[in-house]
C-alpha positions as CSV (number, residue, x, y, z in Angstrom):
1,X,0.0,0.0,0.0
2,X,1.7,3.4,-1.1
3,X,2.0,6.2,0.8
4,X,0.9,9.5,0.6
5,X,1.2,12.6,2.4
6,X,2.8,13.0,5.5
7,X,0.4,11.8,8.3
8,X,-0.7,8.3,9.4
9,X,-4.5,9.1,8.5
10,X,-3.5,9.8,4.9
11,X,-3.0,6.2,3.8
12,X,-4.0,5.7,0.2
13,X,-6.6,2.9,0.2
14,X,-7.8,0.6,-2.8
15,X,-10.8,1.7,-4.7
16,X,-13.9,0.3,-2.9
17,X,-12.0,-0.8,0.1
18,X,-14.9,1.6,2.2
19,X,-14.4,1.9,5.7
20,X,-13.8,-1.8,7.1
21,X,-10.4,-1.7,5.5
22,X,-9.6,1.9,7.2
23,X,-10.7,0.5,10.5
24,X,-8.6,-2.3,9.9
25,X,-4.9,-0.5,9.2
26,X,-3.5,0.2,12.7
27,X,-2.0,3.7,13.8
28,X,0.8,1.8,14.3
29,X,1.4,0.2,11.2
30,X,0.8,3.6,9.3
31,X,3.2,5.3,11.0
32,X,6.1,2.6,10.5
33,X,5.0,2.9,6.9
34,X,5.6,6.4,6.4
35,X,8.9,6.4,8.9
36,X,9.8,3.4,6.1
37,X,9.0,5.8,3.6
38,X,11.7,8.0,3.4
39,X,9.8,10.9,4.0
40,X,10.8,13.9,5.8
41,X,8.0,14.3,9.0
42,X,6.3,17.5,9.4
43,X,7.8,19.8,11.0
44,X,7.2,22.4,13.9
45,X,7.9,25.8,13.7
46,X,6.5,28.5,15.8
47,X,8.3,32.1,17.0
48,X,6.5,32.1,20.3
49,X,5.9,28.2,21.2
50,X,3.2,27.4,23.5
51,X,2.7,24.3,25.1
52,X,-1.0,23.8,24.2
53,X,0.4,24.5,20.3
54,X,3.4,21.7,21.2
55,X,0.4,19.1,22.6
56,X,-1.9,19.9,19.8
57,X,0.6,19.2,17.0
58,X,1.4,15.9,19.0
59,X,-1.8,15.1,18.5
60,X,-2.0,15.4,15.0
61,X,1.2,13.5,14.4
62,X,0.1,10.6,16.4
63,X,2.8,11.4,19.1
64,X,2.5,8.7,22.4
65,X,5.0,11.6,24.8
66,X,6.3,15.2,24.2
67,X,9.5,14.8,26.1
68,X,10.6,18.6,27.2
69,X,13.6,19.7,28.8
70,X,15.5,22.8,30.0
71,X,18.5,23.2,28.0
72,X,16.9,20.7,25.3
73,X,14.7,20.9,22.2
74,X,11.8,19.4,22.4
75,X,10.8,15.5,21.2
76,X,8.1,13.9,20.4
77,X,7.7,9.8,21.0
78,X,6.4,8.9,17.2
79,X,5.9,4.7,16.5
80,X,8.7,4.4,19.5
81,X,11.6,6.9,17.8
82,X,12.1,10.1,19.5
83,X,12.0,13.1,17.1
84,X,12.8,16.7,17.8
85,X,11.1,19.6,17.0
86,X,12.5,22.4,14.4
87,X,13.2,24.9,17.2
88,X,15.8,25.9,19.7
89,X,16.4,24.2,23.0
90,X,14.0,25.7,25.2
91,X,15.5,28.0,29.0
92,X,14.7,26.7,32.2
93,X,12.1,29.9,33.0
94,X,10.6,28.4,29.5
95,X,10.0,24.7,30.9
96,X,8.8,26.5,34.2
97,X,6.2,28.6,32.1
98,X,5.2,25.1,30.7
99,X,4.7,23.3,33.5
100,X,3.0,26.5,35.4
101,X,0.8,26.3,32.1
102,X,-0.6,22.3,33.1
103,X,-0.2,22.5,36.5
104,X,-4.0,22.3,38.2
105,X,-4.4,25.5,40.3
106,X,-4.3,23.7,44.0
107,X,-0.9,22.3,42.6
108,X,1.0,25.4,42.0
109,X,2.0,26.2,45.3
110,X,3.4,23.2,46.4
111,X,5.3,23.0,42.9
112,X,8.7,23.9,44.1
113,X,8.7,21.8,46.6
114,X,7.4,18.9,45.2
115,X,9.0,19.0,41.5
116,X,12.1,17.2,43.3
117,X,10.1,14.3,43.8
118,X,7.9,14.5,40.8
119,X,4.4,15.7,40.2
120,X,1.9,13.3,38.4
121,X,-1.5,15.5,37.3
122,X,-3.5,15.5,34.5
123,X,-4.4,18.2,31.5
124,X,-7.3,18.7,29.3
125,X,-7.5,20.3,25.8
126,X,-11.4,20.8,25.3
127,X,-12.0,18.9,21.6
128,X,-7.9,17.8,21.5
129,X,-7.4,15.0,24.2
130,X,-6.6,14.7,27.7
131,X,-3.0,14.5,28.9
132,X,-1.0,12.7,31.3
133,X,1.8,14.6,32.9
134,X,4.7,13.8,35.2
135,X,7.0,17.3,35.9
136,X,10.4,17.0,37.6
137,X,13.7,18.2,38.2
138,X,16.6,16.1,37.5
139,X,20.4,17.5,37.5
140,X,19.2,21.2,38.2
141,X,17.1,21.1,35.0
142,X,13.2,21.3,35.0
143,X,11.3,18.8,32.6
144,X,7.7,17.6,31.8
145,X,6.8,14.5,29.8
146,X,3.4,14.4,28.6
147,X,2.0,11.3,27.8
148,X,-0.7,11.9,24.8
């Protein structure tokens, strides 16, 4: 089966295969077909990033995690390969911003105390998805990953 375009959903079907044989092609298997492919995956680019813009593209690609870290550019987990965004390594006020951003209201203020040991808390998009999210601080460097 060829591929075209540059995201999982845009598998070119067989005339007449109708919807049983779009239901039966796994996300999985699309997405190793069009990593197979040669083909270059879309790519990110914003001048102000936001992190609902970095979970929403996620989302579109198929992404499982968005991996972020201080002093890092930011990856997203695609069929099991990590893959970095076309942007530069983000600051650690930046990562704080993100994580300020997903953090539920009763969590902020027991953030920097807690971020040593971890903070597990869910996020919402309305009409995107719902998020799993696990902040931290690891070597003096703040992170998030964000399982989709």
């Amino acid at each position: 089966m060829p591929f075209q375009g540059t995201h999982w959903r845009d598998l070119h079907l067989p005339r007449g295969s109708g919807r049983l044989a779009v239901a039966k092609v796994s996300k999985q298997r699309a997405i190793s077909r069009l990593l197979a492919s040669g083909q270059p995956l879309p790519t990110f680019v914003a001048k102000t990033m936001e992190i609902s813009d970095i979970l929403r593209f996620a989302v579109e690609q198929g992404a499982s995690d968005v991996h972020i870290q201080s002093n890092s550019i930011p990856m997203l987990r695609i069929a099991g390969q990590l893959h970095t965004l076309n942007c530069d390594p983000l600051t650690q006020e930046e990562v704080h911003s993100y994580i300020d951003d997903l953090l539920p209201t009763e969590m902020r203020s027991e953030k920097h105390s807690r971020i040593y040991d971890g903070l597990d808390f869910s996020h919402a998009i309305v009409g995107v998805a719902r998020f799993r999210c696990s902040a931290f601080q690891h070597q003096r460097r703040a992170g998030i990953v964000v399982r989709v």
